[in-house]
C-alpha positions in Angstrom: 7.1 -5.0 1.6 9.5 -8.1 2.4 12.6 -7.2 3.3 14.3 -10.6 3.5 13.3 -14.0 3.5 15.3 -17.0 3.6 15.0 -20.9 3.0 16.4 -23.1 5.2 16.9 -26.6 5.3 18.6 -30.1 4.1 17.5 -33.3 1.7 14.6 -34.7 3.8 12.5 -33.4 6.3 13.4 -30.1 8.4 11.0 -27.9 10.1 10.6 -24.7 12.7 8.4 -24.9 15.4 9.5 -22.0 17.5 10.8 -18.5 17.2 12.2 -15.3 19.3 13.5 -12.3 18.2 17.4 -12.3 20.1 18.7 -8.8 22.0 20.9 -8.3 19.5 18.0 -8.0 16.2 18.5 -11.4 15.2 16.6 -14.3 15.4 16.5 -18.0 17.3 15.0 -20.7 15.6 14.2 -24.3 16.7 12.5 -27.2 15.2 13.0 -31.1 13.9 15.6 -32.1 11.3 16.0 -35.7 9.8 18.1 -34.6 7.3 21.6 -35.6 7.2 24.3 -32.9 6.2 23.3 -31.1 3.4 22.3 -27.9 2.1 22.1 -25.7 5.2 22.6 -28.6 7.8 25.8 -29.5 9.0 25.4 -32.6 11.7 23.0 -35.1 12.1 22.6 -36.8 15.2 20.2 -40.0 15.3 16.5 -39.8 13.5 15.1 -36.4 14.1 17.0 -34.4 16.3 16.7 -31.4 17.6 18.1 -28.2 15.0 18.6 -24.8 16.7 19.8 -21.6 14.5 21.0 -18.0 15.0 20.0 -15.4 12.1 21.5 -12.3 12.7 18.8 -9.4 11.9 19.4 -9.7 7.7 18.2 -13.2 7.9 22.3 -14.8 7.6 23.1 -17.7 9.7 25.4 -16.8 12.2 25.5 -20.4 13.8 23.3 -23.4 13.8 23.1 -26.5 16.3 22.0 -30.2 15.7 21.2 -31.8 19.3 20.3 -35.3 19.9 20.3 -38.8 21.1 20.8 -42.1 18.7 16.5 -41.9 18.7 13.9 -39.9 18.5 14.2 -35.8 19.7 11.2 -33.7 19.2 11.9 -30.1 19.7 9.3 -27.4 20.2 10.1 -24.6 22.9 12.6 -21.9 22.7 13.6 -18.6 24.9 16.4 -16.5 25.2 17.4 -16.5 28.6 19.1 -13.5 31.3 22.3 -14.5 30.6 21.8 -13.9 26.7 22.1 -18.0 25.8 18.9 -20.4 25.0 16.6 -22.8 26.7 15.3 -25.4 24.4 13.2 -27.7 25.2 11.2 -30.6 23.9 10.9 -34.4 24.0 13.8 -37.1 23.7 13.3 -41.2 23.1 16.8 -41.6 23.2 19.0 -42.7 26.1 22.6 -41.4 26.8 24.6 -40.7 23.4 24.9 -37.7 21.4 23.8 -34.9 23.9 21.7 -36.9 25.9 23.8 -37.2 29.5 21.1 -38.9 31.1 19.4 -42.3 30.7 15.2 -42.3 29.8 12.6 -42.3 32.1 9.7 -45.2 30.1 9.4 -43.7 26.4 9.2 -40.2 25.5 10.5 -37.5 28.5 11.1 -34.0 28.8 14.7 -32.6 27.2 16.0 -29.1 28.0 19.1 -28.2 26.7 20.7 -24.6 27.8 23.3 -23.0 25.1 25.3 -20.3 25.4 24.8 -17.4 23.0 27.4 -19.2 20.8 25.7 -22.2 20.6 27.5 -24.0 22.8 26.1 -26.8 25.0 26.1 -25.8 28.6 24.1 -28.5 30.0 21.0 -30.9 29.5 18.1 -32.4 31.8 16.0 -35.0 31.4 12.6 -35.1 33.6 9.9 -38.2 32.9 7.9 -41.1 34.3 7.6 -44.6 32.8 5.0 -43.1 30.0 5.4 -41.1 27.9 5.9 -36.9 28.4 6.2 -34.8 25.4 7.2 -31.4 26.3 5.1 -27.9 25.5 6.9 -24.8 26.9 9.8 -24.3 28.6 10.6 -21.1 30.4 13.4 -19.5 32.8 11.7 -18.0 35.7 12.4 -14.9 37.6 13.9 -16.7 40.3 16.6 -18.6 37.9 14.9 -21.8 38.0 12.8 -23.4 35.1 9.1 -24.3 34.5 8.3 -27.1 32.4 4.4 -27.4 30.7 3.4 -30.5 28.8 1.7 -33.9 28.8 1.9 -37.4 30.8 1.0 -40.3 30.6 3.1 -42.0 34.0 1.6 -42.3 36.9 4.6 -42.2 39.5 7.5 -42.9 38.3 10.9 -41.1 37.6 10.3 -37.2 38.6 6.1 -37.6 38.5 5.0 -37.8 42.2 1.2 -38.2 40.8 -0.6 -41.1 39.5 -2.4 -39.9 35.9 -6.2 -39.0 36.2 -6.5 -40.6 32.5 -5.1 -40.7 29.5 -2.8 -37.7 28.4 -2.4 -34.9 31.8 -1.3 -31.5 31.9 1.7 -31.9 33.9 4.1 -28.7 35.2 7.5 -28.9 36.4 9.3 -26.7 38.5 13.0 -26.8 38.1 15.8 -24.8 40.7 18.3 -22.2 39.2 20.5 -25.5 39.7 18.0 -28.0 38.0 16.8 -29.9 40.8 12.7 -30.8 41.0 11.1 -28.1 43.1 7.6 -29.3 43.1 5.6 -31.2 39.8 1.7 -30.8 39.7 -0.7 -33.8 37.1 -3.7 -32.4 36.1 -6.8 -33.7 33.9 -9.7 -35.7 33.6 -10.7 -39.5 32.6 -10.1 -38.6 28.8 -7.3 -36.7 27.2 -6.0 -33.7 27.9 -3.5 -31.5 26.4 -1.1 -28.5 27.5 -0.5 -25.9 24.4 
């Protein structure tokens, strides 16, 4: 038996890519939006940017988030984290405007941006090489820092200390509680190779 659904979206192209059930019953929801404001989207940022929303457990939106730069944002990772706010995280073209505070790295980096359980911006972090990175997972770790999964394509450059083995690496990135690069590890083979 369903015992809600709902639909969610603008005029062009909107879609979720990652999910969490919240403390509270609700829900956290993250994907890509092109759409400008309309229907149920209220900002637009650049291209596709980043769209982040709180359900509460009926399925209602309690708040939504559009996060971006003036180019390309690809969002795919979401967690609640300790302090009951979210870590988002995904892959940004764009240099600073919008929410970007930092400059790019080559093309594509890493983008994590922590909100508070309001939806509020906190603070955002970009991590790259002169490639390309396009972000996986990103998760809070039990010692308050952050570990970042995806793919590269740098060799080093920016925050990769590692020349590339080939095409597309694994490449893990471990982050502080205060966002400083810990350690950062390429791995892979003479062909591609891709972090899920």
């Amino acid at each position: 038996k369903i015992e809600w659904q709902r639909t969610l979206g603008g005029t062009d192209v909107d879609e979720i890519l990652a999910l969490q059930q919240t403390n509270d019953g609700g829900y956290i929801l993250t994907g890509n939006s092109v759409s400008s404001p309309s229907g149920d989207k209220a900002d637009n940022k650049g291209t596709f940017d980043y769209w982040v929303i709180k359900l509460n457990s009926f399925g209602s939106v309690e708040w939504q988030k559009t996060l971006g730069g003036d180019s390309y944002e690809f969002c795919n990772s979401v967690q609640q984290t300790n302090d009951g706010g979210y870590l988002i995280g995904g892959s940004s073209l764009s240099n600073i405007s919008g929410d970007k505070s930092e400059n790019g790295r080559g093309g594509f980096d890493f983008w994590i941006v922590k909100l508070d359980k309001h939806g509020t911006k906190l603070w955002d972090k970009t991590i790259g090489g002169s490639g390309d990175e396009f972000l996986s997972q990103v998760i809070e770790t039990t010692d308050g820092g952050y570990f970042l999964g995806g793919i590269s394509t740098s060799n080093i450059s920016g925050e990769k200390s590692e020349n590339g083995r080939g095409a597309n690496d694994f490449w893990a990135v471990k982050l502080d509680k205060n966002r400083n690069k810990v350690w950062d590890k390429t791995a892979g083979g003479t062909d591609n190779d891709y972090v899920n």
